[in-house]
MITI-847439 format. One line per field, with one value per residue (C-alpha): x, y, z negated; residue in three letters; residue number from 1. Coordinates in Angstrom, 1 decimal, m for minus. Last residue first. Layout:
% residues N
xx = X/...
yy = Y/...
zz = Z/...
residu = ALA/...
num = NUM/...
END
This chain:
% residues 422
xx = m3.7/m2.2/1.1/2.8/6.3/6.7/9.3/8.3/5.2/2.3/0.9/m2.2/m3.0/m3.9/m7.5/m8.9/m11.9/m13.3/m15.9/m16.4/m15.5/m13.5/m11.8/m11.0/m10.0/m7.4/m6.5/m6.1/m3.8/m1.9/m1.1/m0.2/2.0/3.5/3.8/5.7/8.0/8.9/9.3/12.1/13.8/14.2/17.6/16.0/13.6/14.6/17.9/19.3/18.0/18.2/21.9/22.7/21.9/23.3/26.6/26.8/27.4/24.0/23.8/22.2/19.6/19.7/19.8/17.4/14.9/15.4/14.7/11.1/9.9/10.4/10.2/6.7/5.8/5.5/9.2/9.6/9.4/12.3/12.1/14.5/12.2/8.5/6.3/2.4/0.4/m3.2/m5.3/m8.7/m11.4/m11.6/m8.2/m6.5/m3.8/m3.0/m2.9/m0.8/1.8/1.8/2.6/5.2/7.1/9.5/7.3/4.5/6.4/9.1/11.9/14.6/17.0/18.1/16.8/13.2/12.1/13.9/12.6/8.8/5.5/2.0/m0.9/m3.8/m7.2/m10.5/m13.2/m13.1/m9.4/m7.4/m8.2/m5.1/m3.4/m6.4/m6.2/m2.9/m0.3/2.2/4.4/7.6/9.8/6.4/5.8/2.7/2.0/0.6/3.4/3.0/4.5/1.0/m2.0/m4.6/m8.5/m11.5/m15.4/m15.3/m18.4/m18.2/m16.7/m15.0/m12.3/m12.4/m10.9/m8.2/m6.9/m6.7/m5.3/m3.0/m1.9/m1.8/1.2/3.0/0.9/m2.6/m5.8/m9.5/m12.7/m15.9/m18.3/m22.0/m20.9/m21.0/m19.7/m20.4/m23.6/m21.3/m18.9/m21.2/m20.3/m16.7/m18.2/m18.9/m16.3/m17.7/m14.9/m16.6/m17.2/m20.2/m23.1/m24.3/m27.1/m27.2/m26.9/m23.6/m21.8/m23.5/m21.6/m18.4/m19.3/m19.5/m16.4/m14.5/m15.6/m14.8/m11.1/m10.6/m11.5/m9.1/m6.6/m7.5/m7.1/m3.8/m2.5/m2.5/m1.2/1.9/2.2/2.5/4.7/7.2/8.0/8.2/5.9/3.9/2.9/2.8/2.6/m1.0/m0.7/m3.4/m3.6/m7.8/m7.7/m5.9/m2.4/m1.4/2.4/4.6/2.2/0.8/m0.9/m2.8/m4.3/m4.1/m7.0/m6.7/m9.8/m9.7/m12.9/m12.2/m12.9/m8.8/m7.7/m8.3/m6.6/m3.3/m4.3/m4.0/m1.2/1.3/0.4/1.1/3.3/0.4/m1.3/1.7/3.4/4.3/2.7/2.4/m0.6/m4.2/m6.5/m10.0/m11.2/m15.1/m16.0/m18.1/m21.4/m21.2/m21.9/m18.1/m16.9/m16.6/m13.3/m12.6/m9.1/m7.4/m5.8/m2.2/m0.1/1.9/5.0/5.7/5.7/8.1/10.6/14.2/17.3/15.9/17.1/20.3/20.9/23.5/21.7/19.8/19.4/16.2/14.6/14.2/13.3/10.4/9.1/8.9/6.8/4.5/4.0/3.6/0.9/1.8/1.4/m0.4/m4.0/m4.0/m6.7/m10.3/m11.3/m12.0/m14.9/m13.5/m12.6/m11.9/m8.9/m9.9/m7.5/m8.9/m8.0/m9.5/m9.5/m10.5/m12.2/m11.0/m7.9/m5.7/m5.0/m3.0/m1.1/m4.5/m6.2/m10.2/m12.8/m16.5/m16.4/m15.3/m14.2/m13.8/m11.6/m12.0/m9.6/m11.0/m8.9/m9.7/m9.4/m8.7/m10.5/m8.4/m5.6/m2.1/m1.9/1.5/4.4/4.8/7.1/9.5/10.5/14.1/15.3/16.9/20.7/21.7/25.2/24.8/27.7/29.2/27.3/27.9/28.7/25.7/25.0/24.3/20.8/18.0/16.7/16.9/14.8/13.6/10.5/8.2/10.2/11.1/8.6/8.7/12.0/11.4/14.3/14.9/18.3/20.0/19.5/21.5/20.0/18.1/15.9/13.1/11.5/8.0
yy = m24.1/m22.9/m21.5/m19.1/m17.7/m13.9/m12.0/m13.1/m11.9/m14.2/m12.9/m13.1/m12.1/m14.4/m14.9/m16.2/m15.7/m12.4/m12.8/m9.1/m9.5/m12.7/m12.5/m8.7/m9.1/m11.5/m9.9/m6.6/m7.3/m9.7/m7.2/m4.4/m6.5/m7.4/m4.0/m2.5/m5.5/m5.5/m1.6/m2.0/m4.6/m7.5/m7.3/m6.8/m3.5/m3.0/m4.8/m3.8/0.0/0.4/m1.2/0.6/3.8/3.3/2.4/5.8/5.9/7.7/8.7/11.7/12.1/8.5/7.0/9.3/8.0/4.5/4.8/6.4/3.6/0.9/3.3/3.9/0.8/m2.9/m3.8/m2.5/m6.0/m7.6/m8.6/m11.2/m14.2/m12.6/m15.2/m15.1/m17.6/m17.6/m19.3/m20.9/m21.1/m23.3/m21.7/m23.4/m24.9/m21.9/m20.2/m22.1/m22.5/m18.4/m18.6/m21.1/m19.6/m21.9/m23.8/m20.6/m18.4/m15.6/m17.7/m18.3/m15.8/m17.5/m15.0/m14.5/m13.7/m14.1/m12.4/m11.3/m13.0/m12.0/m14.2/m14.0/m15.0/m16.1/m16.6/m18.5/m17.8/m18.8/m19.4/m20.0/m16.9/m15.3/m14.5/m13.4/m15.8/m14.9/m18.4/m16.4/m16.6/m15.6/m12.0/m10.4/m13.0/m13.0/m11.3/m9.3/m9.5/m8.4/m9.4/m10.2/m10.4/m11.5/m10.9/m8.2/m7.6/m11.0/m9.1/m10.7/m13.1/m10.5/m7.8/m10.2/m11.2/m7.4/m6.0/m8.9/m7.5/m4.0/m4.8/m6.1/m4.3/m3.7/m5.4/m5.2/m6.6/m5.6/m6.0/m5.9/m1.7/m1.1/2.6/4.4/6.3/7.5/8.7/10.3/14.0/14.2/13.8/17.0/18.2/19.4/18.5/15.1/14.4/15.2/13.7/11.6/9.0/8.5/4.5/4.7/7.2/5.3/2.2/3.9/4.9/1.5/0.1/2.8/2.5/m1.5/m0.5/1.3/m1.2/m3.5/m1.0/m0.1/m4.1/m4.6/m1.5/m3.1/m6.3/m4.2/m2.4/m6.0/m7.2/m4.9/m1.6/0.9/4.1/4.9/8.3/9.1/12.7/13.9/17.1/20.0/21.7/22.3/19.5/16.9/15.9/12.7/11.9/9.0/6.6/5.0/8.3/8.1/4.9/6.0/5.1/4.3/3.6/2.3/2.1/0.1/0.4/m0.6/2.8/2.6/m0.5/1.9/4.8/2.4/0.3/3.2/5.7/3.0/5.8/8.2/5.7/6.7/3.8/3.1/m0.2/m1.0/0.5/m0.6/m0.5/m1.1/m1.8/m1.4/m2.6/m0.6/0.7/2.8/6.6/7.6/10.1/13.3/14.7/15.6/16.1/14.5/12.0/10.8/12.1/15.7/15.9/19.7/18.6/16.0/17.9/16.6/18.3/20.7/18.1/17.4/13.6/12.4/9.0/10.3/13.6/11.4/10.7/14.9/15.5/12.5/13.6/17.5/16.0/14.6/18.0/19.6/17.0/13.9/13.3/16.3/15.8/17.2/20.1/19.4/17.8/13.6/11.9/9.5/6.0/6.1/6.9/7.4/8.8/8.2/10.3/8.9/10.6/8.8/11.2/11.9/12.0/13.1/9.5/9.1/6.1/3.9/6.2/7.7/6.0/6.7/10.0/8.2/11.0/11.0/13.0/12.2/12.7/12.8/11.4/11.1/8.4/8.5/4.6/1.9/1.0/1.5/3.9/5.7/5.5/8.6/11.5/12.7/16.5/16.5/19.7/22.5/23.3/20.1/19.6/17.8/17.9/13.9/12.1/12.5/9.5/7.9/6.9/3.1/1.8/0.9/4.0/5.2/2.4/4.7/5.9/7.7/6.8/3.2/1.7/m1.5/m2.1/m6.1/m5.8/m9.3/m10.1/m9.4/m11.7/m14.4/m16.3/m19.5/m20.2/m21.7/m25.5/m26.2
zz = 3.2/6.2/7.0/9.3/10.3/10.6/13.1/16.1/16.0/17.5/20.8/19.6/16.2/12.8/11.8/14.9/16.9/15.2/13.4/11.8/8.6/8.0/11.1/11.9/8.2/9.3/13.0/11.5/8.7/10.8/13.5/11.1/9.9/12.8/14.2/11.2/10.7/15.0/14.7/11.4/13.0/10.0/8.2/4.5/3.0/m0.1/m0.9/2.6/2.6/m1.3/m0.9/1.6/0.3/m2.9/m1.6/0.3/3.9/4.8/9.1/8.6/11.7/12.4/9.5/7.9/11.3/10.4/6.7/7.2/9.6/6.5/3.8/4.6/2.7/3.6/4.3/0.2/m0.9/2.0/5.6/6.9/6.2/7.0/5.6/6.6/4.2/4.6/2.1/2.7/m0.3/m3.0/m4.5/m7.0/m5.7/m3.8/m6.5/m8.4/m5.9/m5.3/m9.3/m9.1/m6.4/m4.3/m1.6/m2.7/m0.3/m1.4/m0.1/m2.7/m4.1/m7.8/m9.9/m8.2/m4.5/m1.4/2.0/2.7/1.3/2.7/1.4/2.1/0.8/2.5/m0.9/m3.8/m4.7/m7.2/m10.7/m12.7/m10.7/m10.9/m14.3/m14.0/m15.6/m17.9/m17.2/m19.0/m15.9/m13.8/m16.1/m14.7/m12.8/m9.0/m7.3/m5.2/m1.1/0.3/m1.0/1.5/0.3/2.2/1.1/m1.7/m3.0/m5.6/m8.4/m10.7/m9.4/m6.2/m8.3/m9.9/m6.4/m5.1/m8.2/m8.1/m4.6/m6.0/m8.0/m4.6/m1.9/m1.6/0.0/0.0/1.9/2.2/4.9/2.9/2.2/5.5/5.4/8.6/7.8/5.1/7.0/9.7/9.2/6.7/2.8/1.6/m1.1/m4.4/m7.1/m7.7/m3.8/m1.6/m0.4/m3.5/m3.4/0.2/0.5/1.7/m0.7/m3.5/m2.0/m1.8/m5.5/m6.9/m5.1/m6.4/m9.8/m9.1/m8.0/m10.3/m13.4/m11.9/m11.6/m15.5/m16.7/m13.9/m15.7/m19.5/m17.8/m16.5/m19.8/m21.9/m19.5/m19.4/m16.9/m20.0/m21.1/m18.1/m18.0/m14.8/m13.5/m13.0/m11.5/m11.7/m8.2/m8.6/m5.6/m7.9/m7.2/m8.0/m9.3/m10.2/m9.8/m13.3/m14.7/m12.3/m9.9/m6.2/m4.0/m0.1/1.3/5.1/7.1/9.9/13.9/15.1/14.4/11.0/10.3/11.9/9.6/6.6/7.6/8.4/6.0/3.2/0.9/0.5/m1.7/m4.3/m6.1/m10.0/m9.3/m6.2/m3.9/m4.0/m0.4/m0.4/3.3/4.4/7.9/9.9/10.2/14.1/15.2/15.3/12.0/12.5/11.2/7.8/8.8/12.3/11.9/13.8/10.8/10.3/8.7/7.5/3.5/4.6/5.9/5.3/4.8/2.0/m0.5/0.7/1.7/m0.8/m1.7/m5.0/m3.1/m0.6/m4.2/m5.4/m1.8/m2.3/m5.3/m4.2/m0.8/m3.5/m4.6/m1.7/m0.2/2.2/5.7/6.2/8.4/12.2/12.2/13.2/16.5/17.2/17.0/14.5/13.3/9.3/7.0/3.5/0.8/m2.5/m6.2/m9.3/m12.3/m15.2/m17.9/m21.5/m21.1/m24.7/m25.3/m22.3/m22.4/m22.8/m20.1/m20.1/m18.9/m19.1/m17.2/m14.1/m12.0/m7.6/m5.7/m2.4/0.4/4.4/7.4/10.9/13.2/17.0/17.8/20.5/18.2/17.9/15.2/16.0/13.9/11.0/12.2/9.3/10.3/10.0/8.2/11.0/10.5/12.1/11.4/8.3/6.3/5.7/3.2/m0.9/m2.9/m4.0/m8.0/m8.9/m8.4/m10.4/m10.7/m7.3/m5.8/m2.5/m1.1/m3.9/m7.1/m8.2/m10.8/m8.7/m8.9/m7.8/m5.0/m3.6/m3.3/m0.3/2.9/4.0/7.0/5.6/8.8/7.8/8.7/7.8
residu = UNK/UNK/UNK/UNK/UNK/UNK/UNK/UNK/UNK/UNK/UNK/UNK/UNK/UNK/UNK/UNK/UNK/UNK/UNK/UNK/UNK/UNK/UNK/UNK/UNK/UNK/UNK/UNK/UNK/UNK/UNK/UNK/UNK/UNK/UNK/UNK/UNK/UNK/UNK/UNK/UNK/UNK/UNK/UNK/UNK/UNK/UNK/UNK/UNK/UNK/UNK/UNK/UNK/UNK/UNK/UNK/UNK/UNK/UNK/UNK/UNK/UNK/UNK/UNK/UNK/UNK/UNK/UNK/UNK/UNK/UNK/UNK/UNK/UNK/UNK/UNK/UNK/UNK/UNK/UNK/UNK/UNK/UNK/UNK/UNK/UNK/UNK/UNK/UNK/UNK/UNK/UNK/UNK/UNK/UNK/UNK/UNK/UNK/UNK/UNK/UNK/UNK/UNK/UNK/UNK/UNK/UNK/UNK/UNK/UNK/UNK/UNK/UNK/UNK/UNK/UNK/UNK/UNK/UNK/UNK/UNK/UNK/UNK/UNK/UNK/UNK/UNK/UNK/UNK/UNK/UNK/UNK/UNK/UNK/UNK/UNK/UNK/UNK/UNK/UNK/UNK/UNK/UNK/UNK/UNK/UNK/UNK/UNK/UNK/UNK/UNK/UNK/UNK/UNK/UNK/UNK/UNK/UNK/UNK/UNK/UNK/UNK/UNK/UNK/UNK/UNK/UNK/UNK/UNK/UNK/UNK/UNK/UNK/UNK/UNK/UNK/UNK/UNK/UNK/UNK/UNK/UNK/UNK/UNK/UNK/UNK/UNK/UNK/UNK/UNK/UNK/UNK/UNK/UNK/UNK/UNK/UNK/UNK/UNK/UNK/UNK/UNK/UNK/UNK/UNK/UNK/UNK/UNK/UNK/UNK/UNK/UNK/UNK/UNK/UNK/UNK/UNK/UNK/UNK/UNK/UNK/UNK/UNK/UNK/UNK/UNK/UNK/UNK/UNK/UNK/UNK/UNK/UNK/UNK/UNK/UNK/UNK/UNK/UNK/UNK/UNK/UNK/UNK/UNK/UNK/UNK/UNK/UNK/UNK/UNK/UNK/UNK/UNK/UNK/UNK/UNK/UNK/UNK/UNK/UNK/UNK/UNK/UNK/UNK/UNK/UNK/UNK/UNK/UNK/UNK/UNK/UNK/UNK/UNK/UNK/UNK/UNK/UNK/UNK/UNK/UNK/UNK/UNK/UNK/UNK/UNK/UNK/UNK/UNK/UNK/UNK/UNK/UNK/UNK/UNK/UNK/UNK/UNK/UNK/UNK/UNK/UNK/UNK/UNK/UNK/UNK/UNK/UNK/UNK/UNK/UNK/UNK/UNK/UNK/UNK/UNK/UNK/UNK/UNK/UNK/UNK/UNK/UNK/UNK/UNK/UNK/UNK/UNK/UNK/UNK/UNK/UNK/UNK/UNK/UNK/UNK/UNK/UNK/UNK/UNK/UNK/UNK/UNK/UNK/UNK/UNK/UNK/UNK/UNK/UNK/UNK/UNK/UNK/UNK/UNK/UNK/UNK/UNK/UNK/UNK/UNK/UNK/UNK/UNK/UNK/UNK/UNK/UNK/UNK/UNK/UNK/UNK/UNK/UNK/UNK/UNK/UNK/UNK/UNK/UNK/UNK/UNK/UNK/UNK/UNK/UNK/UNK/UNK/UNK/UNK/UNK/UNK/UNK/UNK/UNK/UNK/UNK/UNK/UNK/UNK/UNK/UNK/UNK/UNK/UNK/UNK/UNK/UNK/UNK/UNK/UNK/UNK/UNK/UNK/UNK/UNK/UNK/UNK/UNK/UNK/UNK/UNK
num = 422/421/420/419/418/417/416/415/414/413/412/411/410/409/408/407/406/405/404/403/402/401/400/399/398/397/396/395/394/393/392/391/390/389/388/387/386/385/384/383/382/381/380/379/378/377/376/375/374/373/372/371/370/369/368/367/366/365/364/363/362/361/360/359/358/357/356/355/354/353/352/351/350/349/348/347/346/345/344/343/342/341/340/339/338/337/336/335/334/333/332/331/330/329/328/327/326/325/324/323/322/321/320/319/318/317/316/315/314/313/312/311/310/309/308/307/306/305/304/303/302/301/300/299/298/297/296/295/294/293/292/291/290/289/288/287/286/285/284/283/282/281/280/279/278/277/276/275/274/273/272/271/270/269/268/267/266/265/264/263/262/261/260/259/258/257/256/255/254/253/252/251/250/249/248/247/246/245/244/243/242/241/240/239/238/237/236/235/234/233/232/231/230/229/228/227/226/225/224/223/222/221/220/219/218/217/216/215/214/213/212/211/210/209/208/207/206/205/204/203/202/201/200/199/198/197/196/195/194/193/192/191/190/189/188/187/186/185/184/183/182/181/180/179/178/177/176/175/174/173/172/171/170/169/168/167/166/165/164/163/162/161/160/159/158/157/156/155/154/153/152/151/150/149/148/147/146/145/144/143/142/141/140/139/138/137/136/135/134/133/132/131/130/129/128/127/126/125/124/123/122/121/120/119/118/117/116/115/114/113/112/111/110/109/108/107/106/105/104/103/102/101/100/99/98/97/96/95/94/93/92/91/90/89/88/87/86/85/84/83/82/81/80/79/78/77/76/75/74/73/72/71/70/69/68/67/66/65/64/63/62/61/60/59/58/57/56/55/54/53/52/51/50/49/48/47/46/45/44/43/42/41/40/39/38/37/36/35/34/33/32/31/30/29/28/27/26/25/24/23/22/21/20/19/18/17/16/15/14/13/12/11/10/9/8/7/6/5/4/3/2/1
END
């Protein structure tokens, strides 16, 4: 098929950045103009679009079988899970993100100039309501992994959004790897990754992988009435586990948690439909370190969701011009749906893409950092046409593949992604 070839900055591949922004890969901001505005900026997350209020519950949930390779001195796997839900309605509105996390992204937002107690993220409040009542109805189960070095807090958008259209979104965080997860007690497990190289990025697709099935596993306790509260002794909201259909699986996550999201349905056959969005499925491509899955594609409905240039010479991230997206298709048995957003870039699927218009509006960043994390992050496309359309294709492919929906890709089509079929 035909592309536009609009020049678009390099893709960004920092994937060990901090909260929001690629701060470590960049140069050092000059400072903005004074900011007039003596109150901080509250950040206000888009609106879920679909028919269902949602609420939002957090489990903490401990594997004492695991502990972590770069942590010999854990003895238990903690894993934290956000999950967004349809709801009755009532309770208090849920916090976008905790204290601490809001910390990470002041300390981030000063790496381009803006001052820290400028912005308010701790005060940001979402669409959900907490630990409210679920609706009466078994719905569709969604297992969500972030990218590597990333906080589950930072897909807001997508995950309330899914939610709002009669899924059950669950949103874990794998610590020690994302800069920081807070624990209900108010420990904080800050990451402990050593370096961003092959051998550590294969070491964390083993213990994502193992996440995601401990997750998996406890969902479906959670359904079938075996445990009623959390690890730390929080009851499940009312309904939610009457809610989980644990035979309508399917999973996603963005750019590390892609291949999370490939590798976990190579092994375990609960998950029906997969997406990844914008990863890479090698763990080193230039050096042919394949993932498993990358050799073995895909036996059941797979997505792909690729966005700007990719690699060291800037081509279209889409499997015409990435070896490993080409291999997996290849091998797949199973249909694969490729959605290609040209003047998007990696980070278009993150909160940064609804978070960066409204600094630039209440700051207005000049520095060469900021431009270049903004451009080199998230691409030319409108930041409220990227949102909506993937939140449109997410919705209309598992709506597909789990519930029967007519057509796995949404009517109107965006405008601002181009699709193909294998």
């Amino acid at each position: 098929m035909t592309r536009s070839q609009t020049p678009r900055a390099v893709r960004t591949r920092a994937l060990l950045c901090a909260a929001l922004v690629l701060a470590a890969s960049l140069s050092a901001p000059t400072a903005l103009s004074a900011v007039t505005d003596p109150e901080p900026v509250v950040l206000e997350p888009p609106a879920p679009t679909g028919p269902h209020p949602t609420g939002r519950t957090t489990l903490h949930l401990v594997d004492p079988d695991r502990g972590h390779p770069w942590v010999p001195a854990a003895e238990d796997r903690d894993v934290v899970v956000d999950v967004w839900y349809p709801a009755r309605g009532g309770g208090e509105p849920a916090p976008y993100v905790p204290a601490s996390f809001a910390e990470t992204m002041k300390r981030d937002f000063e790496q381009y100039g803006i001052p820290r107690d400028a912005v308010d993220a701790a005060g940001a409040r979402t669409a959900s309501r907490l630990d409210a009542e679920a609706v009466d109805a078994h719905l569709p189960v969604l297992l969500f992994s972030p990218g590597m070095g990333m906080s589950r807090h930072q897909y807001t958008a997508l995950g309330e959004d899914l939610a709002s259209r009669g899924f059950v979104v669950a949103a874990m965080d794998h610590p020690y790897e994302a800069l920081v997860v807070e624990l209900p007690d108010g420990r904080l497990l800050r990451t402990a990754l050593p370096t961003n190289d092959t051998g550590n990025r294969r070491l964390a697709g083993g213990v994502r992988l193992a996440d995601a099935r401990f997750v998996l596993d406890r969902l479906e306790g959670f359904a079938a009435g075996e445990d009623a509260a959390d690890d730390s002794g929080h009851p499940l909201p009312r309904g939610l586990a009457d809610a989980l259909d644990m035979e309508r699986v399917g999973m996603f996550g963005h750019s590390l948690g892609g291949v999370t999201t490939a590798e976990t349905m190579l092994v375990d056959d609960r998950v029906d439909a997969g997406v990844n969005m914008d990863g890479s499925l090698a763990y080193h491509v230039g050096d042919e370190e394949w993932s498993d899955a990358t050799l073995a594609g895909a036996s059941r409905p797979f997505a792909l969701m690729g966005a700007g240039a990719s690699g060291d010479e800037g081509l279209p991230h889409h499997s015409d011009h990435s070896p490993d997206w080409r291999l997996f298709v290849e091998a797949s048995s199973a249909p694969v749906l490729e959605v290609y957003m040209p003047d998007g870039e990696h980070m278009a699927s993150t909160d940064l893409q609804w978070i960066a218009p409204q600094l630039e509006e209440a700051f207005s960043p000049s520095s060469a950092a900021w431009r270049n994390a903004v451009r080199g992050g998230l691409g030319t496309v409108d930041p409220e046409d990227s949102v909506a359309a993937q939140r449109a294709h997410l919705a209309a492919f598992f709506d597909h593949h789990l519930r029967g929906g007519a057509s796995p890709l949404p009517d109107p089509a965006p405008a601002v992604t181009e699709v193909t079929e294998h």
